[in-house]
GUTI-716059 format. One line per 4 residues: number of its first residue (from 1); their letters; for each residue y, x, z of C-alpha. Coordinates in pm, 1 decimal. Layout:
// residues N
NUM	A	Y/X/Z  ...
END
This chain:
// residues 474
1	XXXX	1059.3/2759.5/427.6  978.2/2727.4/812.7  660.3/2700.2/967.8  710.0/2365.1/1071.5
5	XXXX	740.5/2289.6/744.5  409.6/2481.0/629.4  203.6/2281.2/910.3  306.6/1952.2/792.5
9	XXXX	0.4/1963.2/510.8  -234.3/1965.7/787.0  -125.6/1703.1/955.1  -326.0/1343.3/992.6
13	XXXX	-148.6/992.6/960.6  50.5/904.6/1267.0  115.3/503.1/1369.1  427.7/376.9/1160.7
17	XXXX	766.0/261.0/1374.4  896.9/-44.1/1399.3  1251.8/7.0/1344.7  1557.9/-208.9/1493.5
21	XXXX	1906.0/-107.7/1307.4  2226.4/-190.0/1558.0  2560.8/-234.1/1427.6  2842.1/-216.0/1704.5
25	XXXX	3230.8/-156.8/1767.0  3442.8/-120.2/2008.6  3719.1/-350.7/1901.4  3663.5/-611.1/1671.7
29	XXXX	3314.2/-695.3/1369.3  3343.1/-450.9/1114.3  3488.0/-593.5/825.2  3156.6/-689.0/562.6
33	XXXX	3354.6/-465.8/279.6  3316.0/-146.2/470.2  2973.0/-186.9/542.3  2890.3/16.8/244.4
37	XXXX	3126.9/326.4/363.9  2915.7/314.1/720.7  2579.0/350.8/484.2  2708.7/623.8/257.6
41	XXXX	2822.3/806.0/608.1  2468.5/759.8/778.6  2312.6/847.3/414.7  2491.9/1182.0/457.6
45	XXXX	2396.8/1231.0/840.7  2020.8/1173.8/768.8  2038.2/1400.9/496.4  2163.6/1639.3/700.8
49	XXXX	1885.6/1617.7/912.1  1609.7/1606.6/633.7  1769.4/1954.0/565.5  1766.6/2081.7/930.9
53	XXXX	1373.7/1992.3/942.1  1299.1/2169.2/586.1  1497.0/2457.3/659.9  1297.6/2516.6/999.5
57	XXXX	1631.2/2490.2/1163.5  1507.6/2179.0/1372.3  1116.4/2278.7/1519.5  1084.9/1987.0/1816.4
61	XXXX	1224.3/1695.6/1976.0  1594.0/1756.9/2022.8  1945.4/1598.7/1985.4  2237.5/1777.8/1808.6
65	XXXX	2579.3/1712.0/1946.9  2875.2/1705.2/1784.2  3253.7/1678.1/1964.9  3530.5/1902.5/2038.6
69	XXXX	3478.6/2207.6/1880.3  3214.3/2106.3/1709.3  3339.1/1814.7/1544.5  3117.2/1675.1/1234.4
73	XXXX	3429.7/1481.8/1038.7  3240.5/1296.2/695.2  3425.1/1136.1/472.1  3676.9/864.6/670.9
77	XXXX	3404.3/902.3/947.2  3218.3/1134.4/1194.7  2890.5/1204.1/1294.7  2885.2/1183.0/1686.5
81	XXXX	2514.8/1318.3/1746.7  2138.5/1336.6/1578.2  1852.9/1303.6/1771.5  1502.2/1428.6/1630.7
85	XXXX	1224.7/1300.0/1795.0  894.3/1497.0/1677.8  510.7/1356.0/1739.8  334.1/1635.7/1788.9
89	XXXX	-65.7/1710.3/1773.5  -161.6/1943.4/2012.9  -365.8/2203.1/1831.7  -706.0/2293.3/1941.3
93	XXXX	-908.8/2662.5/1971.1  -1238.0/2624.2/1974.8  -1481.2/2924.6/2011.7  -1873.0/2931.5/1902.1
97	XXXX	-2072.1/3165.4/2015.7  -1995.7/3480.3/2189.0  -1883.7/3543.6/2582.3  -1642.9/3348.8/2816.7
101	XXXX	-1289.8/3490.9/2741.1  -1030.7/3209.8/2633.1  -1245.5/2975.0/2378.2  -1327.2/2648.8/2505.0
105	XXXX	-1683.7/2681.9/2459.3  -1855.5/2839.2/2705.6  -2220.0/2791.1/2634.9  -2306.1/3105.7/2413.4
109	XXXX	-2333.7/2968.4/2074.6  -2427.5/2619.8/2210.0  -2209.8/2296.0/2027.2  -2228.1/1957.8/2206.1
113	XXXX	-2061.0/1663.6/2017.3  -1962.3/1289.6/2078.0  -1783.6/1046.0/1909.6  -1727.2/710.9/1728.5
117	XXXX	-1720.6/783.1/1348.8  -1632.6/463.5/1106.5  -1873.2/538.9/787.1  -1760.6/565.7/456.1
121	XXXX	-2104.0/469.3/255.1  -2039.5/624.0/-40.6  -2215.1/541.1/-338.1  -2250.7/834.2/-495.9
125	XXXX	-2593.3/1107.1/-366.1  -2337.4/1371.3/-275.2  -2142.5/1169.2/-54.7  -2292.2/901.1/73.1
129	XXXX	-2410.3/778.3/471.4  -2766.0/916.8/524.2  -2952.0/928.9/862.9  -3280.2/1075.3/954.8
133	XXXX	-3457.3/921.7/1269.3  -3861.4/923.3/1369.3  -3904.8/627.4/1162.2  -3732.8/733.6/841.5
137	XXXX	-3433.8/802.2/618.1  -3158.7/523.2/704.9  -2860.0/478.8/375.4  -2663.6/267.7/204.3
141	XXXX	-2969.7/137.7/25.3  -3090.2/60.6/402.4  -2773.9/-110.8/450.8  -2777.9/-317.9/165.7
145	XXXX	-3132.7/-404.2/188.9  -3089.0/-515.7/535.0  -2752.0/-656.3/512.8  -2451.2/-694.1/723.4
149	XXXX	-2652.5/-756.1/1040.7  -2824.3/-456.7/1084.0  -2821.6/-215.6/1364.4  -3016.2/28.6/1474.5
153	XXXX	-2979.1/285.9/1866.2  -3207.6/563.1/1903.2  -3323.2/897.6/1823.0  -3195.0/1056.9/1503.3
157	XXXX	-3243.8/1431.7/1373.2  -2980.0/1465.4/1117.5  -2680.1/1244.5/980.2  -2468.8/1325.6/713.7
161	XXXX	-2181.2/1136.8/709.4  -1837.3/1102.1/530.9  -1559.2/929.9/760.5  -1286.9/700.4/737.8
165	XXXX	-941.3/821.6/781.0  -873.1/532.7/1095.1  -1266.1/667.2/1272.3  -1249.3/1018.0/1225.5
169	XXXX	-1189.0/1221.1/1585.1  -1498.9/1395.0/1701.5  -1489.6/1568.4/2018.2  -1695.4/1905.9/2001.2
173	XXXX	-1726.9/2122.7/2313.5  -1413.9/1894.7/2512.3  -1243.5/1909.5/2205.3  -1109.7/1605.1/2028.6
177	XXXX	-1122.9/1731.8/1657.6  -1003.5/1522.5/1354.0  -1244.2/1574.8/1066.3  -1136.4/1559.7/671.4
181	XXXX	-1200.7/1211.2/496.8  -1307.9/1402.2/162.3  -1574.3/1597.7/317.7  -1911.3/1536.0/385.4
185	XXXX	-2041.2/1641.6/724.0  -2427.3/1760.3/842.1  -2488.8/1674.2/1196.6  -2865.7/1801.9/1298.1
189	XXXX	-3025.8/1822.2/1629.0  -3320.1/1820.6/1830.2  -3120.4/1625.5/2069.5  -2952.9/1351.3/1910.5
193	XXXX	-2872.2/955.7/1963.1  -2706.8/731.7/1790.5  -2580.7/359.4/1771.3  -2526.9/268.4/1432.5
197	XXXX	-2395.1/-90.6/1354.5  -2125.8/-326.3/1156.2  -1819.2/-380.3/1381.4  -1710.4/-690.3/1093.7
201	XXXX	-2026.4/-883.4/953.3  -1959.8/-1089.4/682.5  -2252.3/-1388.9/798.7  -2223.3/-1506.6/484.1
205	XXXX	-2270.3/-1223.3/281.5  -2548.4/-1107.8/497.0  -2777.5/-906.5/199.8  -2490.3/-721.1/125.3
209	XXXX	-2396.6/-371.8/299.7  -2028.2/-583.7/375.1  -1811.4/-525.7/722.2  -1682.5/-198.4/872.2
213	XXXX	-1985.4/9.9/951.4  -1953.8/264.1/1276.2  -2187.3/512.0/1431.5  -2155.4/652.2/1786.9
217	XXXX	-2328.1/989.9/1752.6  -2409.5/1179.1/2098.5  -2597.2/1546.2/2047.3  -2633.6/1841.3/2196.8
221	XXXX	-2683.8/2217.8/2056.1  -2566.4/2072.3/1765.9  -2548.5/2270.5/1379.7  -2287.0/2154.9/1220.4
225	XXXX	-2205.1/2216.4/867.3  -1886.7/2309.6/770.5  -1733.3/2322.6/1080.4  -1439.6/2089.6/1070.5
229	XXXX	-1162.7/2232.1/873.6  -1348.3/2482.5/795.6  -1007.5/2635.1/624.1  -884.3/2750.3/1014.9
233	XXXX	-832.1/3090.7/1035.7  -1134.8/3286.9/1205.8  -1237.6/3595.9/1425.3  -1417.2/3784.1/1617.7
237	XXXX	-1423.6/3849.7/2004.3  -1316.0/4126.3/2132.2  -1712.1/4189.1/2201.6  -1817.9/4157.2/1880.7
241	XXXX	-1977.5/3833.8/1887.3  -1866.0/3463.6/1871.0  -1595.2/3305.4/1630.9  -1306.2/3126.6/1691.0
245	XXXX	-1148.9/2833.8/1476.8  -772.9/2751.8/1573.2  -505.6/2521.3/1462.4  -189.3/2564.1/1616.3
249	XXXX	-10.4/2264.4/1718.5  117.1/2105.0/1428.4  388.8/1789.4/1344.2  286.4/1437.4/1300.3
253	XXXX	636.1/1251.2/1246.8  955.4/1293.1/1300.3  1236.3/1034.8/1368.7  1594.4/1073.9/1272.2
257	XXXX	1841.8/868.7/1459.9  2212.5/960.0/1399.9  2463.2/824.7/1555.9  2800.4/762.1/1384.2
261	XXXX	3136.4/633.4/1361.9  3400.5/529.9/1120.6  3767.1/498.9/1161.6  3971.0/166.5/1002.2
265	XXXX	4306.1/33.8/1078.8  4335.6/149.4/1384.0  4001.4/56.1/1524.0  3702.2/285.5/1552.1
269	XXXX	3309.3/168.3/1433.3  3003.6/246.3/1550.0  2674.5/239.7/1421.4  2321.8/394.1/1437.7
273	XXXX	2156.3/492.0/1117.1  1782.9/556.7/1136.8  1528.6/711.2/915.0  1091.7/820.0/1004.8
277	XXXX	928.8/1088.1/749.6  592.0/1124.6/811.1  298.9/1389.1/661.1  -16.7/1291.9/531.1
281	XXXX	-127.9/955.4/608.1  -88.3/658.9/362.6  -450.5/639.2/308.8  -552.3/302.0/298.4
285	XXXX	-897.2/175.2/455.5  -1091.2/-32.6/216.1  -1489.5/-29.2/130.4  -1656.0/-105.6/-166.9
289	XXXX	-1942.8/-323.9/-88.0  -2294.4/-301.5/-345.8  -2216.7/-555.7/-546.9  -1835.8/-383.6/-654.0
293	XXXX	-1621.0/-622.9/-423.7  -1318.8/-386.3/-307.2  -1224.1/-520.6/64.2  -869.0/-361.5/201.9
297	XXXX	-863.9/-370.4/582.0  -476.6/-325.0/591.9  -179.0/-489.4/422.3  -124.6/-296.4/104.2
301	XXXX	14.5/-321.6/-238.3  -219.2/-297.5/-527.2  -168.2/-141.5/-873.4  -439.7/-226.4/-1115.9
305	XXXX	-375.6/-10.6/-1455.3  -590.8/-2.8/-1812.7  -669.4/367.0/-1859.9  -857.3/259.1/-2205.4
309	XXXX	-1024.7/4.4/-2437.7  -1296.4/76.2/-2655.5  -1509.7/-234.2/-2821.1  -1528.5/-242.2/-3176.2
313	XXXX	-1459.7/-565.8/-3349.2  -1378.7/-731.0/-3014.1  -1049.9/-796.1/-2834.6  -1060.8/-805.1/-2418.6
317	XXXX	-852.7/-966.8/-2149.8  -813.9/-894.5/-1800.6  -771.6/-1092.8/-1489.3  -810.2/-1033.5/-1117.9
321	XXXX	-898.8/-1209.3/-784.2  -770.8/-1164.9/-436.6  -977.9/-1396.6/-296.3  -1347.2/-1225.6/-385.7
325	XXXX	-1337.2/-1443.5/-704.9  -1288.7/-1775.0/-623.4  -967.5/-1759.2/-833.0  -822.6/-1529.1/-1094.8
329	XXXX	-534.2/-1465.9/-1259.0  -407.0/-1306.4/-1560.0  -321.7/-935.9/-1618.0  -88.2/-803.1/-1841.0
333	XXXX	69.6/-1163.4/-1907.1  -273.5/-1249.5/-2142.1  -301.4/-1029.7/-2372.6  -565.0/-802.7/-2523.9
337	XXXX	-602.8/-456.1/-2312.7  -556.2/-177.4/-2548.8  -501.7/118.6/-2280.9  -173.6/185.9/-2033.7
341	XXXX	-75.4/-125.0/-1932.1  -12.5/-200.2/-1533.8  40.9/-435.2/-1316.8  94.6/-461.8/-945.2
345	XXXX	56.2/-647.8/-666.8  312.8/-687.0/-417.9  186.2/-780.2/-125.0  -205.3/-802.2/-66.6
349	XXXX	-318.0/-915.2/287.1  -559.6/-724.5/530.2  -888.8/-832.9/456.1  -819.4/-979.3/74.1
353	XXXX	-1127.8/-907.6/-169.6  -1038.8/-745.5/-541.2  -1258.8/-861.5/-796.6  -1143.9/-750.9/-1184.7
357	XXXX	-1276.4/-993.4/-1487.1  -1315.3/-884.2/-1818.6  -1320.3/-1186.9/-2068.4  -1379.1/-1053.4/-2453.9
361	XXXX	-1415.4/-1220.9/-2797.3  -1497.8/-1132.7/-3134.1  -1572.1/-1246.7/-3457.9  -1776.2/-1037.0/-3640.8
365	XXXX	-2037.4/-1197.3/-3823.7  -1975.0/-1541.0/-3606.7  -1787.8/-1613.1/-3336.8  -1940.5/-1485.1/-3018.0
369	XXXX	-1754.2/-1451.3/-2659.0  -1820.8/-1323.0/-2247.8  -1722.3/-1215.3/-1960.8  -1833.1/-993.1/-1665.0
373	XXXX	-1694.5/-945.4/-1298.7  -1651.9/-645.1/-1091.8  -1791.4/-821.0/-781.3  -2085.8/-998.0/-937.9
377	XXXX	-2357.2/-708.3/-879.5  -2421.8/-679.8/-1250.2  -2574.4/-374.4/-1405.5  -2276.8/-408.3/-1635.1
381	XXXX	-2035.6/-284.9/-1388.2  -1992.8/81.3/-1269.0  -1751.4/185.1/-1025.1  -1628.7/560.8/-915.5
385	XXXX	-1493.2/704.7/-614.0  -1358.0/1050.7/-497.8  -1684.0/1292.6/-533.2  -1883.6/1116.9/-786.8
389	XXXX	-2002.1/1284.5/-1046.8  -1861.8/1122.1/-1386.2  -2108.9/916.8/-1638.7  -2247.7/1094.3/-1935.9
393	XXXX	-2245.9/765.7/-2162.3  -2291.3/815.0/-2550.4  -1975.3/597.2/-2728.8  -2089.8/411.7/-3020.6
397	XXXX	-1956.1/554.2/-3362.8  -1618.6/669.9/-3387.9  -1515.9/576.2/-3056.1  -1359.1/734.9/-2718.4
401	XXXX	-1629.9/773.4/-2462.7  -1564.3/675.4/-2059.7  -1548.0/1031.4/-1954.6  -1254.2/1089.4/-2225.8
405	XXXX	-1087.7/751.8/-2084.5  -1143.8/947.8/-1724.4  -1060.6/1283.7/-1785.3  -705.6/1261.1/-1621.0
409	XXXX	-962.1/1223.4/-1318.7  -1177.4/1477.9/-1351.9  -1272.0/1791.2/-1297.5  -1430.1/2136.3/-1526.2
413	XXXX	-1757.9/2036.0/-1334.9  -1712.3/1660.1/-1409.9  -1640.5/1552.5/-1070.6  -1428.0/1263.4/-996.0
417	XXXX	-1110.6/1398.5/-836.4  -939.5/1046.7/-706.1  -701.2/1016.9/-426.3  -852.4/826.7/-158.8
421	XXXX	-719.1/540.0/-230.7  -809.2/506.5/-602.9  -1152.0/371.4/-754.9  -1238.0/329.2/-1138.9
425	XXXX	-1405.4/23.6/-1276.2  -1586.1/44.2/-1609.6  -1724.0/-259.4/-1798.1  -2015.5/-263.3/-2035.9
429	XXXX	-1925.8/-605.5/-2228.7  -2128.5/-594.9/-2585.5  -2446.6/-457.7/-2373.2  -2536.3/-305.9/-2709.4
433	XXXX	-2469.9/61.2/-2687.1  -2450.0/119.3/-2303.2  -2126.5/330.0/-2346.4  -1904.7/144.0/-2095.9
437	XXXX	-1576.3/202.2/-2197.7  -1504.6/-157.7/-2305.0  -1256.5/-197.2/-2009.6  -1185.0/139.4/-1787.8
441	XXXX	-939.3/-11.3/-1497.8  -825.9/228.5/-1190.9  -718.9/55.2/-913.0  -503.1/192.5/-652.0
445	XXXX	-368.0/88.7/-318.5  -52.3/189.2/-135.2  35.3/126.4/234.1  344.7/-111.7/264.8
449	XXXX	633.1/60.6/358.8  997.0/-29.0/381.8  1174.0/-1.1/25.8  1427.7/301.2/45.8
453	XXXX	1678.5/481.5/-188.5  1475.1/826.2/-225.5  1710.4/952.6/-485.2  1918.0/1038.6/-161.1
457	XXXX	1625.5/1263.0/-10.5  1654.3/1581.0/-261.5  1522.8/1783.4/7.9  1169.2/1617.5/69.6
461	XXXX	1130.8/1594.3/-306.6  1130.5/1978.4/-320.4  896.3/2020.9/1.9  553.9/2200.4/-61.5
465	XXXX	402.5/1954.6/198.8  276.4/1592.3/196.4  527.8/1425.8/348.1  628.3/1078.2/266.4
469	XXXX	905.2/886.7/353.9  873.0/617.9/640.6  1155.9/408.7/650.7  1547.1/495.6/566.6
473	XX	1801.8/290.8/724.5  2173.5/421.1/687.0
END
């Protein structure tokens, strides 16, 4: 497998392309019952190129030709040419410490930072947004206190911040550096200023941490723990002292285009079949505000699945809200949760609020019914991200505790290993035994993308990498 294909995992998510498919010919309109020979001929010519690019045949931007000698003949067509265009990022050696021979920092040990980070304010202690300035600790609890309006510019001695995958580039020593979403960074310096505010304010949700929270952080002779990527392969000068962390230059996206032709009475067809694959990316930016209202920032798809049901004597139903809760609707076409069943939504807008419902009833002893609601604030709700460390909830008798309903999702040390686009809702309905595993629902969201035929795409399937597929138009 080439290196191109290796360097694809490290890769951050790249703008999608809008795509315009042309159909042309030289003679007369294609007749509308061959249009499905002209797809199964582009099918086969980006195929071909999906192979080039896994096999490391096809490194950079480049267009094969095909004529003459070379002639590509496919079924009762041809493939004329492919052109790959690749989106590149350019790599970046950065040195710390040590002299002046060939790593960008100069200053003998010295890192100076700047940048414009969007926060991701976890709740959990091991990930969350935390700030020391003169004046005290600023958090999440500060931000929810305080509400959406809050600000604060000044002096700060240490942040430790997660980031958002579209707020992420920090530029240490001249060096614009993308940092992980699923690490937590440590910023401190005697030298530091910030400007932390809320880009989005929700004016009517102003005691609630709501809105898109950013921090410009400017610092100098900076520690700075781990060093981004902290994976990059490291060593010594050829004095002795310093380190240097390097990523070579690595791909972003590339973009098939194939031109073709097919061949019919006489006449000859042409057409251009197109097709983007893309690594990483598809992480969707959402927040989860303090009182469990899930707000997507982008156009996504949601699926909302029951991993489990435990609540004895008591049947629950589910219902959701894209609106923050003025409205629901059913799940699962009304009937009882028992564990497994999904349900998705197609198309939720940028800026739509979640909210999950969990309506139960039972009739043990005497009738007796409720309900709670993700977004409400209630001590009956938890919710889990990527990083938090799992509940240790004791089920009542006989029954399957949260973590068990979790454990797909966790780890040996009972970490919460999500993708970062999942969270997991669990609902304490009797308020008897305080196990919460009456309703355990994961939610997860999934960038819209144009709906393609990846049984065609064997090749990608079988790729040690991230990538995803873009678009595929044949």
């Amino acid at each position: 497998m080439g290196k191109v294909v290796i360097i694809f995992v490290l890769v951050v998510a790249a703008i999608f392309a809008t795509v315009v498919t042309n159909v042309q010919h030289r003679s007369e309109a294609l007749p509308e019952a061959l249009g499905k020979n002209f797809k199964d001929i582009g099918s086969y010519a980006l195929q071909y190129g999906v192979n080039q690019i896994s096999n490391g045949d096809v490194t950079e931007t480049t267009t094969q030709e095909f004529n003459g000698d070379n002639e590509f003949r496919v079924l009762n067509g041809m493939i004329n040419s492919i052109q790959y265009n690749f989106t590149m990022h350019e790599g970046y050696d950065i040195e710390i410490g040590g002299g002046n021979d060939g790593g960008n920092d100069n200053s003998n040990g010295r890192i100076d930072i700047n940048g414009n980070l969007h926060i991701n304010p976890n709740n959990s202690s091991s990930n969350r947004f935390e700030m020391e300035t003169p004046n005290g600790t600023i958090d999440r609890n500060t931000l929810h206190y305080y509400g959406a309006s809050f600000s604060y510019t000044g002096p700060a001695s240490s942040v430790k911040i997660k980031p958002k995958s579209n707020g992420r580039t920090l530029n240490i020593n001249g060096v614009d550096i993308v940092l992980n979403t699923n690490t937590r960074y440590t910023i401190t310096s005697d030298n530091m200023n910030v400007n932390l505010r809320n880009s989005n304010p929700n004016e009517n949700n102003k005691n609630k941490a709501m809105g898109r929270w950013w921090i410009q952080i400017d610092a100098t002779n900076v520690e700075l723990d781990p060093v981004p990527n902290g994976d990059w392969p490291d060593y010594q000068d050829d004095d002795g002292e310093g380190e240097h962390y390097v990523i070579d230059p690595f791909v972003q996206e590339v973009q098939i285009i194939a031109d073709i032709s097919m061949f019919h009475n006489g006449n000859q067809y042409d057409h251009s079949s197109e097709a983007l694959i893309q690594a990483g990316g598809g992480q969707v930016d959402f927040d989860i505000d303090e009182d469990g209202g899930v707000i997507v920032h982008e156009d996504v798809s949601c699926e909302i699945k029951c991993l489990g049901e435990a609540f004895a004597d008591a049947v629950v139903q589910m219902s959701y809200s894209i609106d923050g809760g003025e409205n629901f609707s059913s799940l699962y076409d009304g009937n009882n949760i028992q564990g497994g069943e999904t349900f998705t939504i197609e198309e939720l807008a940028a800026e739509s609020e979640v909210a999950l419902r969990a309506d139960w009833q039972r009739n043990y002893y005497y009738p007796y019914s409720g309900y709670e609601i993700s977004n409400s604030g209630s001590r009956w709700v938890d919710v889990y991200r990527d990083g938090d460390q799992a509940p240790n909830y004791v089920p009542y008798t006989g029954q399957q505790g949260a973590e068990e309903f979790m454990s797909p999702y966790l780890n040996e040390n009972g970490v919460v290993t999500l993708a970062e686009n999942d969270a997991i809702f669990l609902f304490e309905l009797g308020k008897g035994t305080w196990d919460y595993q009456d309703a355990v629902m994961l939610i997860t969201f999934t960038k819209e993308t144009t709906v393609v035929d990846n049984g065609l795409l064997e090749e990608l399937e079988n790729l040690d990498t991230s990538l995803q597929l873009v678009y595929w138009h044949p």
